[in-house]
N, CA, C and O atoms as a GROMACS GRO file, in nm:
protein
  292
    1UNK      N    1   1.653  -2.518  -0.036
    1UNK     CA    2   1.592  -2.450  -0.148
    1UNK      C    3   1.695  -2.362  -0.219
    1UNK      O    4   1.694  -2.349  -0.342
    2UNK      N    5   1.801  -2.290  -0.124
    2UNK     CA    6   1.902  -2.178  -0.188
    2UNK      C    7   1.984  -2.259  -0.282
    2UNK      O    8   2.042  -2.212  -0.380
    3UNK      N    9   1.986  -2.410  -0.239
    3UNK     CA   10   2.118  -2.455  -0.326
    3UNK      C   11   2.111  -2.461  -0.448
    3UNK      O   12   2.207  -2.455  -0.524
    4UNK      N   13   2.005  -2.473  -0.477
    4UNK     CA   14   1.956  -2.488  -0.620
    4UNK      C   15   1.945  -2.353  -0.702
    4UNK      O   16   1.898  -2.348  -0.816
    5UNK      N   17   1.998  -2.230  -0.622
    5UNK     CA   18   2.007  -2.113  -0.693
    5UNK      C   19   2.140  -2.112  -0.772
    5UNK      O   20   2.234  -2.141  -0.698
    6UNK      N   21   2.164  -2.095  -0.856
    6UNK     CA   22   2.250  -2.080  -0.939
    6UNK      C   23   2.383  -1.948  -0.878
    6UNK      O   24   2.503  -1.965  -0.899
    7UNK      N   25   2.338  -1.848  -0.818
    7UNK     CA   26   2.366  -1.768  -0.804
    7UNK      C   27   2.467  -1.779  -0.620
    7UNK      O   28   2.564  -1.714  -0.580
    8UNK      N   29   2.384  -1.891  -0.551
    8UNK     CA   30   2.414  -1.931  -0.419
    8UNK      C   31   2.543  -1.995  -0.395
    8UNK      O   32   2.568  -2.104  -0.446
    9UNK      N   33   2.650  -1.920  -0.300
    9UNK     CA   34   2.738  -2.028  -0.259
    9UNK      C   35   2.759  -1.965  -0.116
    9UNK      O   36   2.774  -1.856  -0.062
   10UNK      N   37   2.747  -2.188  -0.071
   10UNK     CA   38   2.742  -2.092   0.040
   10UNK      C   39   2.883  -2.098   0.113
   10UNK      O   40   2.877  -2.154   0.222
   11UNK      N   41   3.017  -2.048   0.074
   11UNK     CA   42   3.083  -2.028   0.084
   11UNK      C   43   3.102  -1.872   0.151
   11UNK      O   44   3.159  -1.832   0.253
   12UNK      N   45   3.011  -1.793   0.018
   12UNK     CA   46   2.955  -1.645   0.048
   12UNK      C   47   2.852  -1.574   0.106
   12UNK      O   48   2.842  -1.452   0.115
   13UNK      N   49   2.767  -1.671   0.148
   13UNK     CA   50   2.647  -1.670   0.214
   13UNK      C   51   2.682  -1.612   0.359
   13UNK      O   52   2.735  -1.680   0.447
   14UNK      N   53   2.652  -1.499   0.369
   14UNK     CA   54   2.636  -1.440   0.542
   14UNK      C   55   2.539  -1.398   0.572
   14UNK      O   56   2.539  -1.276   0.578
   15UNK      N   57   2.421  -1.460   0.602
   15UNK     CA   58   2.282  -1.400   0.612
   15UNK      C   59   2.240  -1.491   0.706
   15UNK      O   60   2.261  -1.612   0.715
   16UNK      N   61   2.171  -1.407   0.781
   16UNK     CA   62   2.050  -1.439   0.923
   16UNK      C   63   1.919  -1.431   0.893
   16UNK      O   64   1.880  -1.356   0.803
   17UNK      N   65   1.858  -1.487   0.946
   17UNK     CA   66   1.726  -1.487   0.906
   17UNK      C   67   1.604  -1.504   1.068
   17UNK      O   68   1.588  -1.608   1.132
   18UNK      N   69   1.551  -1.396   1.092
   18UNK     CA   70   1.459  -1.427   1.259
   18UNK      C   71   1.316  -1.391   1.209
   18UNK      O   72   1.272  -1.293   1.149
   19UNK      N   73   1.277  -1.470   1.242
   19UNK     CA   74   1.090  -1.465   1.207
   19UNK      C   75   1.018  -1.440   1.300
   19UNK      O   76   0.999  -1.533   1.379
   20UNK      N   77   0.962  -1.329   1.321
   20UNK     CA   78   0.912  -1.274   1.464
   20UNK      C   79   0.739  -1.289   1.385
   20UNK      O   80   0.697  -1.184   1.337
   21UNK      N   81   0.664  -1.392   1.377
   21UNK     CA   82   0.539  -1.379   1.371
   21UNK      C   83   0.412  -1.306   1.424
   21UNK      O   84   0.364  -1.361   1.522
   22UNK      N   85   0.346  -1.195   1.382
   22UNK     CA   86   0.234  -1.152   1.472
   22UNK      C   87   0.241  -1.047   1.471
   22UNK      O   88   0.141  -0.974   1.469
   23UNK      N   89   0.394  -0.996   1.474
   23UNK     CA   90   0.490  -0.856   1.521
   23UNK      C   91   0.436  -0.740   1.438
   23UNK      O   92   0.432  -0.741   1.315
   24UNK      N   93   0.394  -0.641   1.515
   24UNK     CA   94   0.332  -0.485   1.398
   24UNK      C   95   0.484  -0.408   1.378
   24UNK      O   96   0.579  -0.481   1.409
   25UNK      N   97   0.500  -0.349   1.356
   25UNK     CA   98   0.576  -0.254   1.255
   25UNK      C   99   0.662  -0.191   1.412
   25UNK      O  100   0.784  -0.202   1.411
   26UNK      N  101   0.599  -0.131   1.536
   26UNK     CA  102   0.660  -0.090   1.589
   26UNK      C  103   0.733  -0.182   1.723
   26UNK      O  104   0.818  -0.141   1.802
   27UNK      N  105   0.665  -0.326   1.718
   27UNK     CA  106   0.739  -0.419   1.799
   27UNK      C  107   0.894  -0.493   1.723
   27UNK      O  108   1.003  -0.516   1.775
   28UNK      N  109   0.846  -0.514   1.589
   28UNK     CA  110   0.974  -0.509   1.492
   28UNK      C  111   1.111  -0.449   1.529
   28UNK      O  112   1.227  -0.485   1.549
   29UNK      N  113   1.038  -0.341   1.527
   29UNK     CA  114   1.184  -0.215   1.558
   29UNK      C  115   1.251  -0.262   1.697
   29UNK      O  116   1.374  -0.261   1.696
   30UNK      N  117   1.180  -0.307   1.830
   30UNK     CA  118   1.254  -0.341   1.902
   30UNK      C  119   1.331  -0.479   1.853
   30UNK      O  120   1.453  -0.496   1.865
   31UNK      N  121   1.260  -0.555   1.810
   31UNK     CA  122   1.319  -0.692   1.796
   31UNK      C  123   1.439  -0.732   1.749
   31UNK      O  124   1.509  -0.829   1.781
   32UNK      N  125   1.466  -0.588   1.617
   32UNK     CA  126   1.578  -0.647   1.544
   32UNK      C  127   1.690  -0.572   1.568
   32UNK      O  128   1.788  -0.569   1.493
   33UNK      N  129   1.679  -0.509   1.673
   33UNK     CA  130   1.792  -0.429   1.707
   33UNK      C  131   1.901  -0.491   1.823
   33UNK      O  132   1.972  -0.434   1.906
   34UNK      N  133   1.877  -0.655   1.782
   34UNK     CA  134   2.038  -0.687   1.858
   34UNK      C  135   2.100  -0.786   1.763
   34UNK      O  136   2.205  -0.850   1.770
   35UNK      N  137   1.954  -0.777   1.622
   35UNK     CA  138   2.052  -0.812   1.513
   35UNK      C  139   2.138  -0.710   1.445
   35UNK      O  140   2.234  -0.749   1.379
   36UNK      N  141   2.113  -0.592   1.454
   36UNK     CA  142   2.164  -0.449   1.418
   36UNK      C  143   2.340  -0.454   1.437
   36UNK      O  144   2.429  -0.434   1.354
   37UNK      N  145   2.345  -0.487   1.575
   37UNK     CA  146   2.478  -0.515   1.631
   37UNK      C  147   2.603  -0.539   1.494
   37UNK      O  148   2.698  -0.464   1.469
   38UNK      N  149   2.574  -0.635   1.440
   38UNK     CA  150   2.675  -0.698   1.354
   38UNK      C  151   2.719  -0.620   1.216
   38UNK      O  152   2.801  -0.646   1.128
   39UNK      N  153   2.620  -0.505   1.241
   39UNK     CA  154   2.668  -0.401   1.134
   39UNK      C  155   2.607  -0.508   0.978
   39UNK      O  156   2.697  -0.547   0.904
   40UNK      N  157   2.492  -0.538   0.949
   40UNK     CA  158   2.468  -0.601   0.830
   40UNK      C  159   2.485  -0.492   0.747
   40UNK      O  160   2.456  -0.378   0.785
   41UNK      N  161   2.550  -0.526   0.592
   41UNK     CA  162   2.518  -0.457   0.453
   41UNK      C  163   2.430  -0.453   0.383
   41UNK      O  164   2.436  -0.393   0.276
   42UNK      N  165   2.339  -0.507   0.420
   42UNK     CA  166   2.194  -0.512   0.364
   42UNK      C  167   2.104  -0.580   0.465
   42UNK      O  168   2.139  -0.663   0.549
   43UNK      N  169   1.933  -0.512   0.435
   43UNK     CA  170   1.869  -0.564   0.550
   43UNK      C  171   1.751  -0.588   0.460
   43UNK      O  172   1.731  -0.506   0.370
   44UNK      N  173   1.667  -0.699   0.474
   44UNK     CA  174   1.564  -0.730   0.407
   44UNK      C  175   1.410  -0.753   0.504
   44UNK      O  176   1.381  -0.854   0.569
   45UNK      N  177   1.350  -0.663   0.493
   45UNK     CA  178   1.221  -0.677   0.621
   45UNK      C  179   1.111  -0.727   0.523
   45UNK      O  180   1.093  -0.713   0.402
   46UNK      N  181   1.055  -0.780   0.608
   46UNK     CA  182   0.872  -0.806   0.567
   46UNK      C  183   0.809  -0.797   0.683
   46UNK      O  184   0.802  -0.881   0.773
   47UNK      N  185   0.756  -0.679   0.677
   47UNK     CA  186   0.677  -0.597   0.764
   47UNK      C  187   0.531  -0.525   0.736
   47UNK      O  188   0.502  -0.496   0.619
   48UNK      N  189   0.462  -0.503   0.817
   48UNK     CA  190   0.317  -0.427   0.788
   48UNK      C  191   0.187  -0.521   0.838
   48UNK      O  192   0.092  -0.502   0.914
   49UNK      N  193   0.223  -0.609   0.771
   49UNK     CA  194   0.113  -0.689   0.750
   49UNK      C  195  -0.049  -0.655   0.862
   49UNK      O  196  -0.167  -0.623   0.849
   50UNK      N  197   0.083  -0.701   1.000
   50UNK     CA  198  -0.020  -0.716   1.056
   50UNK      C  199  -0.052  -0.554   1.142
   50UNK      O  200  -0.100  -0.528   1.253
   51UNK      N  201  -0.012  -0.491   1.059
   51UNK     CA  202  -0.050  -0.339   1.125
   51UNK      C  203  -0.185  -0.271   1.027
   51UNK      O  204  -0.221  -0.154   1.031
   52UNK      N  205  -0.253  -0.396   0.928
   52UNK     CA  206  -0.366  -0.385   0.839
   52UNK      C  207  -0.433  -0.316   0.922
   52UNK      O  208  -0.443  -0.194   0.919
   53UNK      N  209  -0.511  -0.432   1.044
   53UNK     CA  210  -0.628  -0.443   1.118
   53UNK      C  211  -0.660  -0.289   1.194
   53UNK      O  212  -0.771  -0.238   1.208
   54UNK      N  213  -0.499  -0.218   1.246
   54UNK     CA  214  -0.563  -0.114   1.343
   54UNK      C  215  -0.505  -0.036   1.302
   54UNK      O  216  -0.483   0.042   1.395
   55UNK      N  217  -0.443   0.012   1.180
   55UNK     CA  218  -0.389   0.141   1.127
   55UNK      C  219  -0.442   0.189   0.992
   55UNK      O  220  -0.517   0.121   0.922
   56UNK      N  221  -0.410   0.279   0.969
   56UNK     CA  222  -0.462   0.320   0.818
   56UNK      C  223  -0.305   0.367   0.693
   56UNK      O  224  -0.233   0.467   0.694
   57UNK      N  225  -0.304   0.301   0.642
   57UNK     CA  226  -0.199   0.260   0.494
   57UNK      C  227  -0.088   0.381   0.541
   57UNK      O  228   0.011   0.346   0.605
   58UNK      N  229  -0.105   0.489   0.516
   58UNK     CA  230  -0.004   0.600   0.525
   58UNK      C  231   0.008   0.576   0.674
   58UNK      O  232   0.120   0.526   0.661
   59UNK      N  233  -0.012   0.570   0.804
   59UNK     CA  234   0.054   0.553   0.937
   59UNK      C  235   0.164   0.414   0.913
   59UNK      O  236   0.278   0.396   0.955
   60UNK      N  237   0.095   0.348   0.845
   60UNK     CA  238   0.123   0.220   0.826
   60UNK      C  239   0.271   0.240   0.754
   60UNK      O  240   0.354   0.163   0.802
   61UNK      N  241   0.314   0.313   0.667
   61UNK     CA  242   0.413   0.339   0.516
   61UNK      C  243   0.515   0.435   0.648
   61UNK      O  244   0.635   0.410   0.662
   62UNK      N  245   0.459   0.518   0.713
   62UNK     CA  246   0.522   0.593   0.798
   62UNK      C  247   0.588   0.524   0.884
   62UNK      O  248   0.709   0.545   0.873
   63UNK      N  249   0.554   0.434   0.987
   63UNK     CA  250   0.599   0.339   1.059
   63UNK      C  251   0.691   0.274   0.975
   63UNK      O  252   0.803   0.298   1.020
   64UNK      N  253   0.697   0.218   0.894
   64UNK     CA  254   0.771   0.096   0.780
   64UNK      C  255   0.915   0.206   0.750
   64UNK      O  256   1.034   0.176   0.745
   65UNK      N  257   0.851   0.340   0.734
   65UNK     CA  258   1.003   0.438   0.721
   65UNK      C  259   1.055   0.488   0.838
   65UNK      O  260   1.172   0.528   0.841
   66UNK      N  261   1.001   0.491   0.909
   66UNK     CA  262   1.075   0.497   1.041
   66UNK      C  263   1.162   0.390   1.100
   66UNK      O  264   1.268   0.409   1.159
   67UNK      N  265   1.122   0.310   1.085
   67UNK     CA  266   1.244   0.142   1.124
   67UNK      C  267   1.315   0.159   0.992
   67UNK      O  268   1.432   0.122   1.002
   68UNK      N  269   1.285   0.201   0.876
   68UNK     CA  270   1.371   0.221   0.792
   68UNK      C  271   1.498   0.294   0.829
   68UNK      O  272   1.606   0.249   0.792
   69UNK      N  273   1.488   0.438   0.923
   69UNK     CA  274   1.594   0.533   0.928
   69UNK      C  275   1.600   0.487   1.030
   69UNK      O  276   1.668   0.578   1.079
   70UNK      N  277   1.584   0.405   1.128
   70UNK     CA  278   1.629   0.350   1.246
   70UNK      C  279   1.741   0.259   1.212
   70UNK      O  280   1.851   0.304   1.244
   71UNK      N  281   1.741   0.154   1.159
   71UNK     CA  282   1.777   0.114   1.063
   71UNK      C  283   1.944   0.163   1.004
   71UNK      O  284   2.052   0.113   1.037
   72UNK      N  285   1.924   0.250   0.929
   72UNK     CA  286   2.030   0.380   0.849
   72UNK      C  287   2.134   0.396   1.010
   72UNK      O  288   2.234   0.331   1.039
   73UNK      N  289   2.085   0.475   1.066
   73UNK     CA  290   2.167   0.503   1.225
   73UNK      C  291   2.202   0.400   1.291
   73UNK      O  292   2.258   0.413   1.400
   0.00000   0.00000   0.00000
């Protein structure tokens, strides 16, 4: 699908990609911390989702900034 980005080469392409399905906001945080290792320059999450069912929006935004500054360190 990337090749067809105009913008894509993957010459320059250094990106990982791990799909932890199911995962709430605070199992995340363990998960991606032995991708952390490699010192990435940018980090792209999609997270929350499934922290709908048993949290309420602001615990929810709180958690999401906390792996954020986990993250930062």
């Amino acid at each position: 699908m990337v090749e067809n980005c105009p913008m894509y080469s993957p010459m320059k392409a250094r990106s990982m990609s791990r799909i932890f399905q199911g995962t709430t906001v605070d199992v995340m945080s363990d998960y991606m911390m032995p991708s952390l290792h490699i010192k990435p320059t940018e980090v792209i999450l999609y997270v929350g989702t499934n922290n709908v069912k048993s949290a309420e929006p602001r615990e929810i935004a709180e958690r999401i900034a906390n792996l954020g500054l986990k993250i930062q360190n």
